[in-house]
C-alpha positions as CSV (number, residue, x, y, z in Angstrom):
1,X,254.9,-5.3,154.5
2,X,254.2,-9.1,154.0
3,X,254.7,-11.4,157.1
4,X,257.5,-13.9,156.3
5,X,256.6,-17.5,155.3
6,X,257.6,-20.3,157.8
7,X,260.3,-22.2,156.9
8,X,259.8,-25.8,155.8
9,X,261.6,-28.0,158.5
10,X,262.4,-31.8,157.5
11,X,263.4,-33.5,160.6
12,X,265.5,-36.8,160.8
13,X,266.9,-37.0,157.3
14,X,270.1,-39.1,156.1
15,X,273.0,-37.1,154.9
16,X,272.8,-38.7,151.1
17,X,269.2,-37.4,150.6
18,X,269.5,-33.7,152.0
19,X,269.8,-32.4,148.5
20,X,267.1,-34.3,147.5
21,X,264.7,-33.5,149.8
22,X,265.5,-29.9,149.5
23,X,265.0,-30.0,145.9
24,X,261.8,-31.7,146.3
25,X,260.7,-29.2,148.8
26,X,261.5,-25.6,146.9
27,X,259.8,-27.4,143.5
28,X,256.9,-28.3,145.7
29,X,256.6,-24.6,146.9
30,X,257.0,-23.3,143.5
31,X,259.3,-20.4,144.8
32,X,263.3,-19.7,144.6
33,X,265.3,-21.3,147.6
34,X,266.8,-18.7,149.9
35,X,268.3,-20.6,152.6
36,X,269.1,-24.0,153.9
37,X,270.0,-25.1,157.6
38,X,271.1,-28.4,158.6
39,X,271.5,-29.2,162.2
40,X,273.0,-32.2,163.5
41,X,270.5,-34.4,165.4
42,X,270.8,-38.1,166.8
43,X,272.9,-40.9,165.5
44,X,273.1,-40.3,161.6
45,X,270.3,-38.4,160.8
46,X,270.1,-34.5,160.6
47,X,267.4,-31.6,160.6
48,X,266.6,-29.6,157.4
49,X,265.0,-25.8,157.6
50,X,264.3,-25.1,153.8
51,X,263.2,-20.9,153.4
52,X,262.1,-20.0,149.8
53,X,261.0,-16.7,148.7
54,X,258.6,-15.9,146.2
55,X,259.6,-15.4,142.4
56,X,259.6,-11.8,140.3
57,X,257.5,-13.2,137.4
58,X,257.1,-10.6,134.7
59,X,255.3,-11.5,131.1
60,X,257.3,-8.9,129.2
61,X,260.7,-7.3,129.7
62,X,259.6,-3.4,129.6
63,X,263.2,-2.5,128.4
64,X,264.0,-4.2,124.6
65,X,267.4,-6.7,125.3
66,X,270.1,-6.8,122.9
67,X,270.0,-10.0,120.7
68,X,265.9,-10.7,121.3
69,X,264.0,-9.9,118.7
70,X,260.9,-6.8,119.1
71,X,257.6,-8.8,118.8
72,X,255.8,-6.0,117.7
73,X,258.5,-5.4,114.9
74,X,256.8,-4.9,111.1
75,X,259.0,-7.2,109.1
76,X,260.5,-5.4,105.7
């Protein structure tokens, strides 16, 4: 089993820009977001723990979808 990946922590961040820092952070890591915590910290500012978890990437779909054409298909 894979150790878990530390969670990207922002501190001090303005309420308006939370979502953009977030989003900047999981397109930095190149992974699918998992979780976000923001914790209150002093005056108006807050803490942000990002988690992301790594992507299934497949090439090819092993089983043919309905509506996507066969690649390997002989035309007729």
């Amino acid at each position: 089993m894979m150790p878990r990946r530390l969670a990207i922590i922002v501190p001090r961040i303005s309420l308006f820009l939370i979502t953009t820092i977030a989003g900047r952070e999981v397109k930095k890591a190149g992974e699918e977001l998992m979780r976000i915590v923001v914790k209150k910290a002093k005056g108006h500012y807050y803490n942000v723990s990002i988690r992301t978890r790594s992507v299934n990437r497949e090439l090819r779909s092993s089983v043919p979808r309905a509506g996507i054409p066969d690649i390997f298909e002989m035309p007729t």
